[in-house]
C-alpha positions as CSV (number, residue, x, y, z in Angstrom):
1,X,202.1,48.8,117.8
2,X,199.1,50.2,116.0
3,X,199.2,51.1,112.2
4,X,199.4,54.4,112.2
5,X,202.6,54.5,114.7
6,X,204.0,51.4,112.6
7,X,203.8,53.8,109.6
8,X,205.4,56.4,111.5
9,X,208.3,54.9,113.1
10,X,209.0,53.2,109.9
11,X,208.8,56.2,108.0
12,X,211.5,57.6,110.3
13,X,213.4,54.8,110.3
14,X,213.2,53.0,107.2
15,X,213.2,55.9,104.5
16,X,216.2,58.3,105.7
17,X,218.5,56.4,103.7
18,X,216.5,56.9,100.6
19,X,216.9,60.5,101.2
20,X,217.7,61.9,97.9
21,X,220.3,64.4,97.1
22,X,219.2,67.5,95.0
23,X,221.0,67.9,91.9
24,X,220.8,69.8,88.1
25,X,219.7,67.0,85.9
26,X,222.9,66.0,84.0
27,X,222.7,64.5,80.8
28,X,225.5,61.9,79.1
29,X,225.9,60.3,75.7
30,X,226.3,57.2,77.4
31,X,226.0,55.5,80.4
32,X,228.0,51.8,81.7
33,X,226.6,49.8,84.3
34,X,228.4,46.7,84.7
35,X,227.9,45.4,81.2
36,X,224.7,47.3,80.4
37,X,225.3,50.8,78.6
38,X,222.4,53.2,78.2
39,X,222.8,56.0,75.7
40,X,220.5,59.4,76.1
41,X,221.1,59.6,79.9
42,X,219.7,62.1,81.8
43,X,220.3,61.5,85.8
44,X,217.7,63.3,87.7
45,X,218.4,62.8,91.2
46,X,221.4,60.9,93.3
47,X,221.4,59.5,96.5
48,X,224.8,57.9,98.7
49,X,224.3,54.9,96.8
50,X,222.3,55.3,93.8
51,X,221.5,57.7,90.9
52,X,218.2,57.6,89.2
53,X,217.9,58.6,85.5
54,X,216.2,58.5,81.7
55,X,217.5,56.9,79.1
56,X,216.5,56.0,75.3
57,X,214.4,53.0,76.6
58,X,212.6,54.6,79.5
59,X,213.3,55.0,83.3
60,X,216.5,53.7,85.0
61,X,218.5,53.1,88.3
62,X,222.0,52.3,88.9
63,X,224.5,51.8,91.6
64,X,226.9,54.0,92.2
65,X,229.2,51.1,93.1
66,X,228.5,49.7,89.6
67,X,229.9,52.6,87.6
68,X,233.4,53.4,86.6
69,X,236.1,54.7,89.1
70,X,235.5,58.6,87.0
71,X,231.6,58.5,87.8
72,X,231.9,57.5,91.1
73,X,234.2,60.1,91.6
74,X,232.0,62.5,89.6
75,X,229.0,61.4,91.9
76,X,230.8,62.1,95.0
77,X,230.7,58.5,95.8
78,X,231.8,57.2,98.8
79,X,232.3,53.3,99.2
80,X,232.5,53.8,103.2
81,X,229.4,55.4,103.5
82,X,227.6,53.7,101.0
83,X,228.0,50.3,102.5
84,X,226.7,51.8,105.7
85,X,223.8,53.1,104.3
86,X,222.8,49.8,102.7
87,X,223.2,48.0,105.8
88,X,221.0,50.4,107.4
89,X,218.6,49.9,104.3
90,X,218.7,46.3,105.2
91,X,218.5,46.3,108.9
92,X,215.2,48.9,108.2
93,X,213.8,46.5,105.9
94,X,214.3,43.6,108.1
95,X,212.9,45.6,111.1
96,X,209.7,46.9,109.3
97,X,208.6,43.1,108.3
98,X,209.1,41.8,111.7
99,X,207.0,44.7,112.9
100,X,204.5,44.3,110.5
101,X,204.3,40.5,111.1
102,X,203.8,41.1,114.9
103,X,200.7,43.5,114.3
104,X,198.7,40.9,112.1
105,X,195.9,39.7,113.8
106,X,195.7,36.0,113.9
107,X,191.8,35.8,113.9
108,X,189.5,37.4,111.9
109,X,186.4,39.7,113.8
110,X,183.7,40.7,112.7
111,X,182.8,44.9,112.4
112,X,179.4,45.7,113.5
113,X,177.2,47.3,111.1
114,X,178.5,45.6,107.6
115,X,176.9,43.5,105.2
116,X,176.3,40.0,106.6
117,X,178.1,38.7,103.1
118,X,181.4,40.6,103.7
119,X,181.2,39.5,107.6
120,X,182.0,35.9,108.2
121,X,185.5,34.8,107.6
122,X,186.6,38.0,105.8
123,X,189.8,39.0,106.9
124,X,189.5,42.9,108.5
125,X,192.9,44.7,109.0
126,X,193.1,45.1,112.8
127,X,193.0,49.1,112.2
128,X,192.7,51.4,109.3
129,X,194.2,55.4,108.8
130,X,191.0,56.8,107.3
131,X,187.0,56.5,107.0
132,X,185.2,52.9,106.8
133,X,184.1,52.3,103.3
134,X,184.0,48.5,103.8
135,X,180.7,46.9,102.6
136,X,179.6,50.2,101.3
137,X,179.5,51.3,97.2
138,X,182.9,52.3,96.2
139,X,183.3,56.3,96.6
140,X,183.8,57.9,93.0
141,X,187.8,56.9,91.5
142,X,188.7,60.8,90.6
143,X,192.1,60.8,88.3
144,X,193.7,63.8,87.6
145,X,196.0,62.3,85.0
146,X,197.2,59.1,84.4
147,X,200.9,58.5,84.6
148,X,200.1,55.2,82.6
149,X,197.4,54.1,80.5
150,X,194.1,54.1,82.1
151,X,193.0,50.3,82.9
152,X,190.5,48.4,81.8
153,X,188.1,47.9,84.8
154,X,185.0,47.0,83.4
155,X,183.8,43.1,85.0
156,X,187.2,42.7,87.2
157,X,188.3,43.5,90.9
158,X,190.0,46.6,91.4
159,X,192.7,47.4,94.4
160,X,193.2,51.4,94.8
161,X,196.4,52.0,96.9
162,X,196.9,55.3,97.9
163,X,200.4,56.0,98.1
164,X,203.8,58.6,97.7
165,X,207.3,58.3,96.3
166,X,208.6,59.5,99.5
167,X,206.9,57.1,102.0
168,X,209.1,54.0,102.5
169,X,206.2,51.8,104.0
170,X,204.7,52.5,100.2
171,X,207.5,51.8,98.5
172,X,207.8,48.8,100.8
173,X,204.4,47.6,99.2
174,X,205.3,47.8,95.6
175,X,206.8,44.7,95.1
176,X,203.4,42.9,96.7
177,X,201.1,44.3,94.8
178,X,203.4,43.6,91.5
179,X,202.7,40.1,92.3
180,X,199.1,40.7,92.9
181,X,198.4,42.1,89.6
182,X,200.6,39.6,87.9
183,X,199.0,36.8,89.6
184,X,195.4,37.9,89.3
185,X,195.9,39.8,86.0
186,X,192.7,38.3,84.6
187,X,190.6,39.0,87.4
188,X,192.1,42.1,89.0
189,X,193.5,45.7,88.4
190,X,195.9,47.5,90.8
191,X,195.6,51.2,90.3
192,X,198.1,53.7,92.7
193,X,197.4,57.1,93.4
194,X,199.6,59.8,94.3
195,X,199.2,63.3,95.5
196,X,202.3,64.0,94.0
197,X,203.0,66.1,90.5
198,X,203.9,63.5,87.3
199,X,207.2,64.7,87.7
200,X,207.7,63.3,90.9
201,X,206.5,60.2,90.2
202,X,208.4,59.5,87.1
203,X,211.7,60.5,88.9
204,X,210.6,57.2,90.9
205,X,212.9,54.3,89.1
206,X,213.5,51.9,92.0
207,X,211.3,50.0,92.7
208,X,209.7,49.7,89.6
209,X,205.9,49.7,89.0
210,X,204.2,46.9,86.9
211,X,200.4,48.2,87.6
212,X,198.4,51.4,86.6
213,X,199.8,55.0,88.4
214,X,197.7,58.4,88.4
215,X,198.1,61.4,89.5
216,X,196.0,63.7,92.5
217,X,197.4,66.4,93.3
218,X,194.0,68.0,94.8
219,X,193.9,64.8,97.1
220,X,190.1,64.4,96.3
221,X,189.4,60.6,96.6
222,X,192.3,61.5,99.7
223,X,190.0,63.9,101.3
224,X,186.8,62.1,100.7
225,X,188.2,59.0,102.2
226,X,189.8,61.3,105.3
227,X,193.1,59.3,104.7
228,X,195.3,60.2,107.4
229,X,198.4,57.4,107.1
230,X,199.3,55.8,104.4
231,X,199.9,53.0,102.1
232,X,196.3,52.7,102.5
233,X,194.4,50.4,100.1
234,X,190.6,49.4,98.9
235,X,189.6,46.5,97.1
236,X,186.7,46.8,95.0
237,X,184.5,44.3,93.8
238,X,182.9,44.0,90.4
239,X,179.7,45.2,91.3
240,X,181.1,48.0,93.0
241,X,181.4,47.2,96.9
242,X,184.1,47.3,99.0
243,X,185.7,44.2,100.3
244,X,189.0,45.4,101.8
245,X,190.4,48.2,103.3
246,X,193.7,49.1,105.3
247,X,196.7,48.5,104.9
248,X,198.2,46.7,101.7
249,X,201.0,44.9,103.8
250,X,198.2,42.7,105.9
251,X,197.2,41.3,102.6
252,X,198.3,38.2,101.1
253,X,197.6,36.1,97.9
254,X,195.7,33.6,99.7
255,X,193.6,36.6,101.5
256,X,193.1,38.6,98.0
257,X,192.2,34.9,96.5
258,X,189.6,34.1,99.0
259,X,187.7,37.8,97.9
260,X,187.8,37.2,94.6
261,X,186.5,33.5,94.9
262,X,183.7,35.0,97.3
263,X,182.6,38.0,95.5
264,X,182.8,37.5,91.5
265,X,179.9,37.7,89.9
């Protein structure tokens, strides 16, 4: 199964559970989960298992199976259906890794026309959903506002992933490249992009992001890159070049290791 039809099916598959229900935000004094209570609440969206809201302290999600018998009720909550839909969450979850597993290539090959130093034993993703960039100067990073602080990019890798709140193979990914900036935080910064409003994005509680998020909603680095599928990521090198580019789900710590060994300055 090629990468762009592995994004498809898993986007059908995978993400209708996720599907949110539209709602006026609500706002409460206080809010109980289990033994946490958040005070300030403002739920912004719901889904048949989860609500998503602010709170005092930032950005929040809860189950609805977690709140009191009156919420629940409140939230239309129905324990039937809302084991079902996990189960189908986890049966998704556990399809899309198998699939993703099974398109991995198990050797590396060499692309005609790139640099002889990023040929070799690179790993290449077996397809990518947009232009080639790979050995070739980085095209200009354009930000139309940052959700968080800008990063600090100056002498250190940088991993661009192009992605959306609604796009369950991206949401998939966000746990990964947590780990990759934690891991490589001295060496590396992970910067999203979405062509969604700031609104959108914050509404985005679960899963939660640990690296830099900005905003393009005029899809320039998008259009410049002719992205058509995504999660689709680029890993920069310090003087520029890129190393890497596909999808972030056929990278791994070993495989973002070995670029970093090989192109620091």
């Amino acid at each position: 199964m090629s990468v762009l039809r592995l994004s498809a099916w898993i986007c059908a598959t995978l993400f209708l559970p996720f599907t949110f229900t539209a709602r006026a935000d609500e706002s409460f004094a206080t809010l109980k989960v289990k033994d946490d209570v958040y005070t300030n609440v403002t739920v912004t969206s719901s889904s048949a298992t989860d609500i998503y809201f602010t709170h005092s302290r930032g950005l929040a999600s809860a189950k609805l199976k977690d709140l009191a018998p009156e919420l629940q009720k409140h939230f239309h909550y129905n324990a039937s259906k809302g084991a079902d839909v996990e189960a189908a969450q986890r049966e998704a979850t556990t399809n899309y890794r198998i699939a993703l597993a099974q398109a991995k290539p198990t050797t590396v090959r060499h692309v005609e026309g790139q640099d002889d130093k990023s040929a070799g034993e690179d790993f290449v993703a077996p397809r990518i959903s947009a232009r080639s960039v790979r050995g070739q100067p980085v095209p200009t990073v354009e930000i139309e506002k940052w959700i968080t602080d800008a990063p600090q990019t100056q002498g250190k890798f940088v991993l661009v992933d192009f992605w959306a709140t609604w796009c369950g193979p991206c949401r998939q990914s966000i746990p990964e490249l947590n780990a990759f900036a934690k891991k490589f935080s001295d060496r590396l910064v992970v910067i999203g992009i979405s062509d969604e409003p700031e609104a959108a994005i914050r509404k985005m509680s679960n899963p939660h992001i640990d690296y830099a998020i900005a905003s393009d909603t005029q899809q320039r680095m998008h259009r410049n890159l002719q992205i058509t599928g995504i999660p689709h990521c680029i890993l920069v090198d310090p003087s520029g070049i890129v190393r890497y580019e596909g999808h972030p789900g056929y990278l791994d710590a070993d495989k973002l290791q070995h670029f970093l060994d090989k192109y620091s300055k």
